[in-house]
PDB file of N, CA, C and O in Angstrom:
ATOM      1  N   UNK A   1     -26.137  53.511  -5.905  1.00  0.00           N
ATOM      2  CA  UNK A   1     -27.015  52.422  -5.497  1.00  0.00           C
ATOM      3  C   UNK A   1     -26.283  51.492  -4.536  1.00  0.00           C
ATOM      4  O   UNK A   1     -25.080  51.248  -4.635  1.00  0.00           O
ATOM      5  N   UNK A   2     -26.981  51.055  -3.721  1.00  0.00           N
ATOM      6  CA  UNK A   2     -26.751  50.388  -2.442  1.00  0.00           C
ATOM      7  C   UNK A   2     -26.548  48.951  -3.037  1.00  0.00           C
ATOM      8  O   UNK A   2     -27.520  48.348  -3.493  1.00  0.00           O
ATOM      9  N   UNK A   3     -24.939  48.239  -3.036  1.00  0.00           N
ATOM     10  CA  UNK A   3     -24.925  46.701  -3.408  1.00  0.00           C
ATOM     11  C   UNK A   3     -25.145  45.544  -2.334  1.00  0.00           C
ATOM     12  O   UNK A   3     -25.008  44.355  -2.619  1.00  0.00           O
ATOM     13  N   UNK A   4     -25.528  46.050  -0.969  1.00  0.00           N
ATOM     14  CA  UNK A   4     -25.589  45.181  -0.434  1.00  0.00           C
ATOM     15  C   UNK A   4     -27.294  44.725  -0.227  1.00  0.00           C
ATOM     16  O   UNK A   4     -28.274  45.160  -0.832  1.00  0.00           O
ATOM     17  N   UNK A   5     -27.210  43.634   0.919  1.00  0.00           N
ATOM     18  CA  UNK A   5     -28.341  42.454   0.916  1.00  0.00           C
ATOM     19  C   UNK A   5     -28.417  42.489   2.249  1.00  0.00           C
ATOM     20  O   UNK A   5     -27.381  42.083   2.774  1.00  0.00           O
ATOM     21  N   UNK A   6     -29.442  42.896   3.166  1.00  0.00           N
ATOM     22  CA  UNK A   6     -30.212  43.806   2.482  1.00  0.00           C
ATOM     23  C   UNK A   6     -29.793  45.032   2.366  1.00  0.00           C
ATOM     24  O   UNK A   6     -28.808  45.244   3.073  1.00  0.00           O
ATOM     25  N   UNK A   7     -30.355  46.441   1.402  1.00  0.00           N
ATOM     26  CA  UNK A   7     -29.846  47.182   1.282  1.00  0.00           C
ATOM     27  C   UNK A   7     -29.620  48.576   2.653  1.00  0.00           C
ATOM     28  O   UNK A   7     -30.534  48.865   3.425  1.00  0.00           O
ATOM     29  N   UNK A   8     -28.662  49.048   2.670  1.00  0.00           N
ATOM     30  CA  UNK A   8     -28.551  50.040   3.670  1.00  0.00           C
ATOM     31  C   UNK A   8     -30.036  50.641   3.424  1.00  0.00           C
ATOM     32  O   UNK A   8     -30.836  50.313   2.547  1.00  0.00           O
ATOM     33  N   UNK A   9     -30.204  51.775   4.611  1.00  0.00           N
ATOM     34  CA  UNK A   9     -31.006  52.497   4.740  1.00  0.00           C
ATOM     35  C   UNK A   9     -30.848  54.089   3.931  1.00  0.00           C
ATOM     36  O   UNK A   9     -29.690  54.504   3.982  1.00  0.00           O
ATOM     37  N   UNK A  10     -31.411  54.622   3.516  1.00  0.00           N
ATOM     38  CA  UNK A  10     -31.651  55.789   3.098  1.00  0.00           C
ATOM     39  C   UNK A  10     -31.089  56.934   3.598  1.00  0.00           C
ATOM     40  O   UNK A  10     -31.018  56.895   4.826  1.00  0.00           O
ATOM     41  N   UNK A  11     -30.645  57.981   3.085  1.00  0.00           N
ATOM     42  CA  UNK A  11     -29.588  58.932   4.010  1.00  0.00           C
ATOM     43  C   UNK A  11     -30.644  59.744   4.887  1.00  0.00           C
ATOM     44  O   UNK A  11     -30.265  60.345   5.892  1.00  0.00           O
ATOM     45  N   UNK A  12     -32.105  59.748   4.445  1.00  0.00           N
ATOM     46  CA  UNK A  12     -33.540  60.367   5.323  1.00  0.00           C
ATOM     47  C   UNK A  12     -34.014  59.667   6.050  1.00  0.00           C
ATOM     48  O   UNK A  12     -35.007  59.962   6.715  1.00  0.00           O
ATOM     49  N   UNK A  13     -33.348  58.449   6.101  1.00  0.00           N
ATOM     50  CA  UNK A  13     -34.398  57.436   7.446  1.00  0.00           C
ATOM     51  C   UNK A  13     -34.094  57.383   8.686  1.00  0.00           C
ATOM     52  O   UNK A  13     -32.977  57.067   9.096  1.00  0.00           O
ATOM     53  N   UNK A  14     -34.734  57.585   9.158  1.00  0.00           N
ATOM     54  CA  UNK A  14     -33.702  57.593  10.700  1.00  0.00           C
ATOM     55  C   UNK A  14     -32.680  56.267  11.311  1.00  0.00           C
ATOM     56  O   UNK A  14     -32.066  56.406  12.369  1.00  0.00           O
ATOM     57  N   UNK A  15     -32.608  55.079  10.546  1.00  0.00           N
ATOM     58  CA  UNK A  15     -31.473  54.516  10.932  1.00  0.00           C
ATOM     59  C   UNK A  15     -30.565  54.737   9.878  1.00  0.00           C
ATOM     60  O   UNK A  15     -29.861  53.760   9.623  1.00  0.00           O
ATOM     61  N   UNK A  16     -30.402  55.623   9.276  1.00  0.00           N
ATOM     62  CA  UNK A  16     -29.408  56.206   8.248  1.00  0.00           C
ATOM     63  C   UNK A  16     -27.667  55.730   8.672  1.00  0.00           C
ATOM     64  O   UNK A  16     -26.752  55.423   7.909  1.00  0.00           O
ATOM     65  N   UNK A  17     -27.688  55.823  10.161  1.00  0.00           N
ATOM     66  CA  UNK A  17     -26.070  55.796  10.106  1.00  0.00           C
ATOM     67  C   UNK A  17     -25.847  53.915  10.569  1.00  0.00           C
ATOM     68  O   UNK A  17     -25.188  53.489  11.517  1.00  0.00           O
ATOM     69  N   UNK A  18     -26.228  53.518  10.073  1.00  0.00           N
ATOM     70  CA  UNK A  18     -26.608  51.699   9.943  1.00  0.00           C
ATOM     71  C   UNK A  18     -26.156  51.499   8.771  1.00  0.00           C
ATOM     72  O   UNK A  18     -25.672  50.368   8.739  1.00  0.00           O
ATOM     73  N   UNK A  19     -26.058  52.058   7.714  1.00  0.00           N
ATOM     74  CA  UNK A  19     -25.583  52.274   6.077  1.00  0.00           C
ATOM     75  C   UNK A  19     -23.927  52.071   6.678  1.00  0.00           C
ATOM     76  O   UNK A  19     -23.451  52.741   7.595  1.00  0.00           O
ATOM     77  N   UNK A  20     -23.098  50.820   5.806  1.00  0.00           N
ATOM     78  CA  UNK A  20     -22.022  50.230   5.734  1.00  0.00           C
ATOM     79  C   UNK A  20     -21.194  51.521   4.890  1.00  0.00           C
ATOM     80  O   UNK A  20     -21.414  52.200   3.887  1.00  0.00           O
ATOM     81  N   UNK A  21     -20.242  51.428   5.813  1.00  0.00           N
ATOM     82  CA  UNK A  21     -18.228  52.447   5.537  1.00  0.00           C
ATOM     83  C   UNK A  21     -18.148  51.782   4.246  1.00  0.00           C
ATOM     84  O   UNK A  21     -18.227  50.577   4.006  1.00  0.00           O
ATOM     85  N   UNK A  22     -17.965  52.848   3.386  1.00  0.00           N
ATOM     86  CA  UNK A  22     -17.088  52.298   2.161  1.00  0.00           C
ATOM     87  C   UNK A  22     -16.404  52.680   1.974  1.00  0.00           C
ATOM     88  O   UNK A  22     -15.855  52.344   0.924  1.00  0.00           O
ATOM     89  N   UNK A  23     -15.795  53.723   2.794  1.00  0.00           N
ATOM     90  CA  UNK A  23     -14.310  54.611   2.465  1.00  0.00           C
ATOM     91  C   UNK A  23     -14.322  55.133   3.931  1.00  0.00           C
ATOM     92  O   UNK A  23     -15.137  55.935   4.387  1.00  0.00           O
ATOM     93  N   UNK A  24     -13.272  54.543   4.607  1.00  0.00           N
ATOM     94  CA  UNK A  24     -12.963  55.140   6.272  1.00  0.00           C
ATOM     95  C   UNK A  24     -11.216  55.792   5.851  1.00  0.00           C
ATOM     96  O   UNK A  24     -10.301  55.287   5.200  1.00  0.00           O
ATOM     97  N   UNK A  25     -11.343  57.073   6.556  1.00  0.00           N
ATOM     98  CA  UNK A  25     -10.118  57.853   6.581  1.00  0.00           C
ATOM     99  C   UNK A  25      -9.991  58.177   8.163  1.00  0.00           C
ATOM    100  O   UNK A  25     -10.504  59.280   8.350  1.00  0.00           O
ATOM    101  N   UNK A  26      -9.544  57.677   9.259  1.00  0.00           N
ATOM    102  CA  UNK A  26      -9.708  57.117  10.473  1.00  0.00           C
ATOM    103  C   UNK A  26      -8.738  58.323  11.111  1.00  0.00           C
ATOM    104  O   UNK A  26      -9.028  58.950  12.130  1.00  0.00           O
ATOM    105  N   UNK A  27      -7.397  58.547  10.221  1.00  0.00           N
ATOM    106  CA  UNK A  27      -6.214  59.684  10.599  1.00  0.00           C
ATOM    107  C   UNK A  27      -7.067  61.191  10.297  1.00  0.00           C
ATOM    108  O   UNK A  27      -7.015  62.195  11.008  1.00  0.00           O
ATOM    109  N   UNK A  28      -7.672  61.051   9.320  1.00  0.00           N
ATOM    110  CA  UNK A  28      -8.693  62.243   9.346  1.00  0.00           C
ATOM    111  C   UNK A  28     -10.013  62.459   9.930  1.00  0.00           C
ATOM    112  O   UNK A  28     -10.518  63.566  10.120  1.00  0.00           O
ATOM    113  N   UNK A  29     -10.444  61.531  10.154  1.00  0.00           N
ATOM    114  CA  UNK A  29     -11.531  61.488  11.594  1.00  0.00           C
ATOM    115  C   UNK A  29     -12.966  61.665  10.874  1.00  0.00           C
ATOM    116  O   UNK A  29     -13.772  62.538  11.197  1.00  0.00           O
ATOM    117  N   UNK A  30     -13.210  60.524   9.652  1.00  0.00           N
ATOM    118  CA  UNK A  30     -14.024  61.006   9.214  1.00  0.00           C
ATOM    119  C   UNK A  30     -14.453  59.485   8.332  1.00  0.00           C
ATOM    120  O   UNK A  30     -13.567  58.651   8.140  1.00  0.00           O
ATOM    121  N   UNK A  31     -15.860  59.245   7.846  1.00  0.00           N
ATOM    122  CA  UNK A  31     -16.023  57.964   6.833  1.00  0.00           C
ATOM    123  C   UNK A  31     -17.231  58.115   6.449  1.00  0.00           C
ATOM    124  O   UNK A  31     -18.214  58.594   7.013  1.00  0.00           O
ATOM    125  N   UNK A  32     -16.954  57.327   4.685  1.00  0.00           N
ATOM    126  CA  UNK A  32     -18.381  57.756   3.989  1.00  0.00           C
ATOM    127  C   UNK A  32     -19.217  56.797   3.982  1.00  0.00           C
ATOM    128  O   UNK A  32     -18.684  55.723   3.704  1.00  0.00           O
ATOM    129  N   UNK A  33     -20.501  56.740   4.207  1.00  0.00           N
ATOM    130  CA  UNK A  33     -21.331  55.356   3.840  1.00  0.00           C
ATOM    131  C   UNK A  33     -21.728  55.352   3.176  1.00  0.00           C
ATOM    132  O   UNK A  33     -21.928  56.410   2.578  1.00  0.00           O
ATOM    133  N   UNK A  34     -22.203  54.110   2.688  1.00  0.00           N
ATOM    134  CA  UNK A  34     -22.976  53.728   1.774  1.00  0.00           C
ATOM    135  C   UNK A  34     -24.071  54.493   1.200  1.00  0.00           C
ATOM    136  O   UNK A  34     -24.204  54.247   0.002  1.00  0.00           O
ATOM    137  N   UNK A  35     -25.042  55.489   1.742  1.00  0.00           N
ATOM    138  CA  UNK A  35     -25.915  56.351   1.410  1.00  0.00           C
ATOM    139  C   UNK A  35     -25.272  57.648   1.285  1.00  0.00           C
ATOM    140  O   UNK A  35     -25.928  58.686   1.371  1.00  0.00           O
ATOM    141  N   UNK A  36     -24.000  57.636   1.084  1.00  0.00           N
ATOM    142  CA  UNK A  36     -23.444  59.054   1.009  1.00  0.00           C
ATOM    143  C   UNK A  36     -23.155  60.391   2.195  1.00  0.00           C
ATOM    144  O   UNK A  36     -22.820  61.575   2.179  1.00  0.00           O
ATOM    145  N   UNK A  37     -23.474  59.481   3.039  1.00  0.00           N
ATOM    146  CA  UNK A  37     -23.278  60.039   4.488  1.00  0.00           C
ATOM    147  C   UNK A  37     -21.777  60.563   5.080  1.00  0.00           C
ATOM    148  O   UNK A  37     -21.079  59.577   4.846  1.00  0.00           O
ATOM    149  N   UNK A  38     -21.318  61.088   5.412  1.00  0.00           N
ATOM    150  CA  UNK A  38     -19.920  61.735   5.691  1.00  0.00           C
ATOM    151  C   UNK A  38     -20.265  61.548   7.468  1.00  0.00           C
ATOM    152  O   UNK A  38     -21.102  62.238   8.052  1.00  0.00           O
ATOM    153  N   UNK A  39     -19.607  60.706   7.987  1.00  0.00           N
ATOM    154  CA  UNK A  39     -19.778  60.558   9.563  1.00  0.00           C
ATOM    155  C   UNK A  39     -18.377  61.111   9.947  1.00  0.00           C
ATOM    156  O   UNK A  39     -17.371  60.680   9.384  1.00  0.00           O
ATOM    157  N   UNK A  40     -18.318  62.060  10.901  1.00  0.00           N
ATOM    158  CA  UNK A  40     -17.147  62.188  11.630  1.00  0.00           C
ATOM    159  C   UNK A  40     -17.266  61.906  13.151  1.00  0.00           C
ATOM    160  O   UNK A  40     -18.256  61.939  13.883  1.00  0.00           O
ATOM    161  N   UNK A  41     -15.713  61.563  13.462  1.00  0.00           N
ATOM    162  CA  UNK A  41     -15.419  61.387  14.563  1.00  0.00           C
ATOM    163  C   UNK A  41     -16.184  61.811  15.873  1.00  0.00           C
ATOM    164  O   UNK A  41     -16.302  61.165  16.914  1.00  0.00           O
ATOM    165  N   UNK A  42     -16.609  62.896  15.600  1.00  0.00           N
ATOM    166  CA  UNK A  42     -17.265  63.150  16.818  1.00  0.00           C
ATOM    167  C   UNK A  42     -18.406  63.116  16.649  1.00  0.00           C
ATOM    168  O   UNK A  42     -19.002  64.169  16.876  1.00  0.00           O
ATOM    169  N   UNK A  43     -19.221  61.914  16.183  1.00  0.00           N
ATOM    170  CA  UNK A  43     -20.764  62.079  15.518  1.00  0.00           C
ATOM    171  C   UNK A  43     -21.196  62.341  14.965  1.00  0.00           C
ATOM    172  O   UNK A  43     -22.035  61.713  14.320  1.00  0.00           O
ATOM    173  N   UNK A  44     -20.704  64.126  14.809  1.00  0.00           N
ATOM    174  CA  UNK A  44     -21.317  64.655  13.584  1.00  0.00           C
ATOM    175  C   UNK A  44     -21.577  64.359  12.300  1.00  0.00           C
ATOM    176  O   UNK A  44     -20.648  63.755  11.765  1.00  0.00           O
ATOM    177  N   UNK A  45     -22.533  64.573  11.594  1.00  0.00           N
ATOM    178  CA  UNK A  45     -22.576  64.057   9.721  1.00  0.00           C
ATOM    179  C   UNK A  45     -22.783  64.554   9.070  1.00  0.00           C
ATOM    180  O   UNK A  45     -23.618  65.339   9.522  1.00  0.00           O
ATOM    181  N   UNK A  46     -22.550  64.844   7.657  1.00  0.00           N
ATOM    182  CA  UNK A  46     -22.925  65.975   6.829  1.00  0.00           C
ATOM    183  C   UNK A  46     -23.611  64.699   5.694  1.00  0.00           C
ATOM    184  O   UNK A  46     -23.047  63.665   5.335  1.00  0.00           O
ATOM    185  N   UNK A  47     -25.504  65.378   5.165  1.00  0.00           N
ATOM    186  CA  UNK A  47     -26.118  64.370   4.599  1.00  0.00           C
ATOM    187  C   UNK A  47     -25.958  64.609   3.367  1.00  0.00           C
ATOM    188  O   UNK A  47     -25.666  65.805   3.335  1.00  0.00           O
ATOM    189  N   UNK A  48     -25.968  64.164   2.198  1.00  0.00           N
ATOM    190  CA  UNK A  48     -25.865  64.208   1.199  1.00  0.00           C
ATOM    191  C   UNK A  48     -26.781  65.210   0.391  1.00  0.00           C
ATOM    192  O   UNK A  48     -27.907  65.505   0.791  1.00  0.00           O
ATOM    193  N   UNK A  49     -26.229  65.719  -0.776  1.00  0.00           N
ATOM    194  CA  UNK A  49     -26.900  66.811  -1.491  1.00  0.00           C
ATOM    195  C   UNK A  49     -27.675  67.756  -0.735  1.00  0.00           C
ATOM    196  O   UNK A  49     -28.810  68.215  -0.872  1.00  0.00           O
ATOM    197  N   UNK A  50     -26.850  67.904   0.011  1.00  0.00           N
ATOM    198  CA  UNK A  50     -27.225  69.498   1.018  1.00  0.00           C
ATOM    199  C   UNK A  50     -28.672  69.413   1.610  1.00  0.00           C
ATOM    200  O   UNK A  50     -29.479  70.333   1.486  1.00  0.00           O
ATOM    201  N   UNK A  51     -28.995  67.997   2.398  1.00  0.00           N
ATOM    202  CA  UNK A  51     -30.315  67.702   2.999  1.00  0.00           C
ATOM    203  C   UNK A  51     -30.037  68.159   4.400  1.00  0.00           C
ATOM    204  O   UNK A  51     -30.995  67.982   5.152  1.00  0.00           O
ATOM    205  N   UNK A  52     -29.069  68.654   4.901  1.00  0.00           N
ATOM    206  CA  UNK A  52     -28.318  69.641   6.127  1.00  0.00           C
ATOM    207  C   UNK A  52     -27.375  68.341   6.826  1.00  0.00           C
ATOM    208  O   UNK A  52     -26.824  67.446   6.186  1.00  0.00           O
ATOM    209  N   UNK A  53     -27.371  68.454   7.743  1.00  0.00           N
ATOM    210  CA  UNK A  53     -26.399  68.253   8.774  1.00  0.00           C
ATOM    211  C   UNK A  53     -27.032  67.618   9.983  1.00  0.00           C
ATOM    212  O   UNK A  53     -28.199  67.765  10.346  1.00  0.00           O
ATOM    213  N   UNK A  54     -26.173  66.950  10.508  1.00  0.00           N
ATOM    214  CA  UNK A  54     -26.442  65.759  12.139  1.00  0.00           C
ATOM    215  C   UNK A  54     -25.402  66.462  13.269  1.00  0.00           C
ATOM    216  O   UNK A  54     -24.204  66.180  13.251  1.00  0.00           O
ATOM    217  N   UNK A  55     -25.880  67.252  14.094  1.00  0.00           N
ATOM    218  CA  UNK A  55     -25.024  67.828  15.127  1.00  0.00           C
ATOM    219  C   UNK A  55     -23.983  66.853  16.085  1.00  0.00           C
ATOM    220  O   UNK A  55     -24.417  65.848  16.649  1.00  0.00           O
ATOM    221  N   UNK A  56     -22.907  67.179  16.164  1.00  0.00           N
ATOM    222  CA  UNK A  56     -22.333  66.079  17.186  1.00  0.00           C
ATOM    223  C   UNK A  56     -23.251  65.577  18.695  1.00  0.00           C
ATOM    224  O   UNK A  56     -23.892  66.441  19.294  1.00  0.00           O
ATOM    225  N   UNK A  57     -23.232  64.203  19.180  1.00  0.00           N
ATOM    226  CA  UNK A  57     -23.862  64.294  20.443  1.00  0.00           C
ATOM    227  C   UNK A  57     -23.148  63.609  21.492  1.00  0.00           C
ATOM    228  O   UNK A  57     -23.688  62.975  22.398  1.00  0.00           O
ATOM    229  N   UNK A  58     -21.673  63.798  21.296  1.00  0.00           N
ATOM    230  CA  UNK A  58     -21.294  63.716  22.497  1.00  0.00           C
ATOM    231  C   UNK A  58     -20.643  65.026  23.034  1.00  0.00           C
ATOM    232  O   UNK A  58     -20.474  65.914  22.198  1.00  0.00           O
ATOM    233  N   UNK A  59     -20.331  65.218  24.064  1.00  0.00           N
ATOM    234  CA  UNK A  59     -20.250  66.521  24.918  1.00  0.00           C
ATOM    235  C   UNK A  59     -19.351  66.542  25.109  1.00  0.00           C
ATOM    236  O   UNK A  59     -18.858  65.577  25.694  1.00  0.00           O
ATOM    237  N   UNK A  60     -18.308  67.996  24.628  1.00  0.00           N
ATOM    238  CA  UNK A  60     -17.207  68.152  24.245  1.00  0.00           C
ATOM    239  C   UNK A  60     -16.216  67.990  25.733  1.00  0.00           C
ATOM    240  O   UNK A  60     -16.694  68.349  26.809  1.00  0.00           O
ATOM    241  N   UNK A  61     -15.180  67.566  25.666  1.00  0.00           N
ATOM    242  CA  UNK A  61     -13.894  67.579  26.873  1.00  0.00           C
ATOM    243  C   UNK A  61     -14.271  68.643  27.793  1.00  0.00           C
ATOM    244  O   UNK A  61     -14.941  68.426  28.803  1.00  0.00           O
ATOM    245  N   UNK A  62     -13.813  69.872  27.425  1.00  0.00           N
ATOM    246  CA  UNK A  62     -13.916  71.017  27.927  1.00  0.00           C
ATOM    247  C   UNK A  62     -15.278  71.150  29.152  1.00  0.00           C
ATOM    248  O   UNK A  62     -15.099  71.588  30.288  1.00  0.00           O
ATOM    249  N   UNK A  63     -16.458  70.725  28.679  1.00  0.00           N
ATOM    250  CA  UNK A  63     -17.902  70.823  29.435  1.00  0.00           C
ATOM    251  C   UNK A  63     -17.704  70.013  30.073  1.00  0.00           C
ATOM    252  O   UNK A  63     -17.791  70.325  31.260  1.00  0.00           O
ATOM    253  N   UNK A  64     -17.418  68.878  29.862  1.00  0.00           N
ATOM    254  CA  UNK A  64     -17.230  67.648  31.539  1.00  0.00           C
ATOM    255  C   UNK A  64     -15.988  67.864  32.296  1.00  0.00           C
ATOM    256  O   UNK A  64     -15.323  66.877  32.613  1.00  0.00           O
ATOM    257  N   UNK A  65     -15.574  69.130  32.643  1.00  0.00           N
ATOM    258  CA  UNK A  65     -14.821  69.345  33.973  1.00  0.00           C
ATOM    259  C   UNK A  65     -15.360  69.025  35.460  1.00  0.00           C
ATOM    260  O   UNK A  65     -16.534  69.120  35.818  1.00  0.00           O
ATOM    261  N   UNK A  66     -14.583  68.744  36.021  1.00  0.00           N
ATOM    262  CA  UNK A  66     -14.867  69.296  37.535  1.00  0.00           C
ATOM    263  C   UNK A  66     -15.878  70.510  37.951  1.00  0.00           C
ATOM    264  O   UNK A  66     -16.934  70.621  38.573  1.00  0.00           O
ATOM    265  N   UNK A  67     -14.837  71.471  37.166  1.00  0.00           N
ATOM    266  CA  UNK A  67     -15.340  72.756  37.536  1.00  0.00           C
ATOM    267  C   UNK A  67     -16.487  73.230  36.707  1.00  0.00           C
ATOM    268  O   UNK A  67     -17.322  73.952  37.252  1.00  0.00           O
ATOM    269  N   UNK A  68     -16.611  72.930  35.545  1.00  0.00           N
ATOM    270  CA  UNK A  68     -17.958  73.109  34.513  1.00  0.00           C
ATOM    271  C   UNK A  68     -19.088  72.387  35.303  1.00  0.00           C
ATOM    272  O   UNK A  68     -20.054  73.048  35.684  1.00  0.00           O
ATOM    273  N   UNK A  69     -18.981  70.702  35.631  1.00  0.00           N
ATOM    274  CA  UNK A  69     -20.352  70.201  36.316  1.00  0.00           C
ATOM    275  C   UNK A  69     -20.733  70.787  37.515  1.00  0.00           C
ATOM    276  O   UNK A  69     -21.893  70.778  37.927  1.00  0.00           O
ATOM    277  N   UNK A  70     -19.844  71.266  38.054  1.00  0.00           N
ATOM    278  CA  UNK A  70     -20.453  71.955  39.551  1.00  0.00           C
ATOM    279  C   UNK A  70     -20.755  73.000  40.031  1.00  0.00           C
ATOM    280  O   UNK A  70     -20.964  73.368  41.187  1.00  0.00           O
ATOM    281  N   UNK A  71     -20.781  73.766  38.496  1.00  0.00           N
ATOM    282  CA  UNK A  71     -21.538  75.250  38.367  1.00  0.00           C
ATOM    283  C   UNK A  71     -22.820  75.136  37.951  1.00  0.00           C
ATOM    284  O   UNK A  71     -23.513  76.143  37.807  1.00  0.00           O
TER     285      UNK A  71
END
């Protein structure tokens, strides 16, 4: 249960990742919120009790080359 005022959002709502860090592991690239949300570093999230997964959305190093944008 959510102790704050007002309470985070729901791990199904779409402002889900608005739900307050209660455990950040920053060297491991990763933090849990308040709704049980697992956010990592690169966006990605894994939702609680296997409701699936939030794909990363930023675009990896490798794809913003020189040579990748101008193909």
């Amino acid at each position: 249960m959510c102790p704050h005022q007002p309470r985070c959002p729901e791990a199904v709502a779409s402002d889900r990742m608005a739900a307050r860090v209660v455990a950040g592991y920053p060297e491991q690239g990763w933090s849990l919120l308040c709704n049980g949300i697992i956010v990592f570093d690169d966006t990605g999230a894994l939702l609680p009790d296997g409701l699936g997964i939030v794909p990363p959305t930023v675009v990896p190093a490798t794809a913003a080359t020189p040579a990748a944008l101008a193909a």
